[in-house]
N, C-alpha and C positions, 0 to 999 in steps of 0.2 A: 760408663761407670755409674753413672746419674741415675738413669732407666735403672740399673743391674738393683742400686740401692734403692730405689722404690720398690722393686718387684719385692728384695727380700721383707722390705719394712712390712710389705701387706701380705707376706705372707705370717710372719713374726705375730700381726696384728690380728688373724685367724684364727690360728693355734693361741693364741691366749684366747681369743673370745668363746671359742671350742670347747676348751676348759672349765670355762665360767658358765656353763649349763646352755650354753646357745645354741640353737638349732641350726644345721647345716641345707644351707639353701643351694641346690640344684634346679636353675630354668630352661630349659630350652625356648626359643625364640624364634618368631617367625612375622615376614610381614612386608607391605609393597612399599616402595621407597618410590619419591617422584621429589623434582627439586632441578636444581642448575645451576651452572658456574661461571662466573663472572667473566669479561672481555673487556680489553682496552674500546672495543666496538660492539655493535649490535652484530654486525656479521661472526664476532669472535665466541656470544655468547651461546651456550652449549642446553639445552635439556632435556633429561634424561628419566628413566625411570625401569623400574625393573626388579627384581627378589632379593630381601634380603634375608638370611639365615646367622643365628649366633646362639648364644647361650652365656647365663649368670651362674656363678658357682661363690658363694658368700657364706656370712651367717645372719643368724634371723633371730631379732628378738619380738617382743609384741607392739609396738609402735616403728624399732629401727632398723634397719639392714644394710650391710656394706659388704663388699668383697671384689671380683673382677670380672672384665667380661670381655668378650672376643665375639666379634663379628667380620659377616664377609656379605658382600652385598656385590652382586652380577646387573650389571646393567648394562641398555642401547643410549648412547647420545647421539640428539640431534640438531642441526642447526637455528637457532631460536629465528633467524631471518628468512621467510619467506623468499626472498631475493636470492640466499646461498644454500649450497644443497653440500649438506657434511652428513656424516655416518661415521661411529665409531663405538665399538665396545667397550666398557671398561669392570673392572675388577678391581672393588675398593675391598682391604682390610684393616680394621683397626681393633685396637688390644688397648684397654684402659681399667681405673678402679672407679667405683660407685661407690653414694650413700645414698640413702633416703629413710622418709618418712610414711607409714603406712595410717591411716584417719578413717577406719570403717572399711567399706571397699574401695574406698580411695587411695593409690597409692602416688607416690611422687619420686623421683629418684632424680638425682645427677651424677653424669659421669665426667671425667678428666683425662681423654686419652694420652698415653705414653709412647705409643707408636703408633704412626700411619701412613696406610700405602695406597694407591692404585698403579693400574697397569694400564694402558689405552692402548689397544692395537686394533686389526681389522677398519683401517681408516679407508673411507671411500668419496668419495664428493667432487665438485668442480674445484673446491680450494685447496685440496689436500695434496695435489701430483705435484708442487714444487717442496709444499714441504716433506713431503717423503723422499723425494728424490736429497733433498739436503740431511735429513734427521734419522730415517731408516722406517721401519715397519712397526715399530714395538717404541713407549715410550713409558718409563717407571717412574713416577712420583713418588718419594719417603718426604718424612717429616716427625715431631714429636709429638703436638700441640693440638688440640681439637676437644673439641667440649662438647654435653651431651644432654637432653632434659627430656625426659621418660615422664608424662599422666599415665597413668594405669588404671581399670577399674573390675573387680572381682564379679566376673558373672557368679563363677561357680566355685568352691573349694580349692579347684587346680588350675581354673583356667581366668586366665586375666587379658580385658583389649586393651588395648595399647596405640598414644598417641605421643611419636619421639620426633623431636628434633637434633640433625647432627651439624657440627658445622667444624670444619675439620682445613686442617691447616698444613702444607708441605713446603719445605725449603732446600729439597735436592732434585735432581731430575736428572736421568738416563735415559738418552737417544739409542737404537738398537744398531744406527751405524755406525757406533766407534764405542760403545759402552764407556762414556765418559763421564765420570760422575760432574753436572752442572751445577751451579747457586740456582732458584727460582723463587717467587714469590706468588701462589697458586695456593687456591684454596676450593670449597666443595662444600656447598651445605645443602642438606633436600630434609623431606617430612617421610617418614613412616608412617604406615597405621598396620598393625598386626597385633598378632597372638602371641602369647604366652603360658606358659604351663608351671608355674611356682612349685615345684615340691620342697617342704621343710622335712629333717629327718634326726 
């Protein structure tokens, strides 16, 4: 219900600014994600890196901008210890609102995600065959919580680089042999660098 009354507030808060002569900002987003997540050990610790794709759809004045944005970002994990050999893919999404500040071709933005997931399957390694034989083949992280901080800098009219930090927060977990929803305390932060394409309208 919480999520539901955000979504609607930011949508409520569009459509007035829509009104008020604001330009309608449409981004698509693109860009590599590299980063890693934490372990109780150095054998536990994970990193990864791999594509990410998303897009902003907001409004635009001449210094401010806010609105939402949705990414999905495909990556390989690997085992951070030399000594352990782990493999696995995962498939992060997350759905949040933004604001920022734009300063010349400077941009700045922060987001506050409201939902966020990955997926972890295709696990292969010397440490992975008991825990699959106990947890299953597939394993689904949700959560709410995760924060976002976007540099941006305008080469061209349309096209802006982009240096993002996420760091992203889950507190449920699904094993694919019993599909039971778990408590968890797991998290996931990496760096992007990509492209962006700003259209105002």
């Amino acid at each position: 219900m919480t999520k539901l009354f955000k979504i609607l507030s930011l949508f409520s808060f569009l459509v007035l600014a829509t009104n008020a002569k604001a330009g309608l900002l449409i981004e698509p987003l693109a860009g590599y994600a590299k980063g890693g997540n934490g372990g109780a050990t150095e054998a536990d610790k994970v990193d990864y890196s791999g594509i990410g794709l998303g897009g902003r759809i907001g409004f635009d004045l001449p210094i401010f901008q806010a609105g939402a944005t949705y990414e999905m970002v495909s990556i390989t994990g690997e085992a951070a210890s030399a000594n352990t050999s782990f493999y696995e893919e995962l498939e992060f999404t997350q759905m949040g609102v933004f604001a920022g500040l734009k300063l010349g071709i400077v941009r700045l933005l922060a987001t506050y995600y409201i939902n966020t997931e990955y997926e972890a399957s295709k696990i292969k390694g010397s440490q992975s065959a008991a825990a699959i034989a106990l947890l299953g083949e597939k394993a689904t992280f949700t959560g709410s919580s995760g924060i976002g901080i976007d540099l941006g800098f305008s080469i061209l009219p349309m096209v802006g680089l982009n240096i993002s930090y996420r760091n992203l927060s889950y507190d449920k977990v699904k094993y694919s042999i019993d599909n039971v929803e778990r408590s968890t305390n797991s998290e996931a932060s990496f760096l992007m660098f990509g492209v962006s394409f700003p259209l105002t309208i």
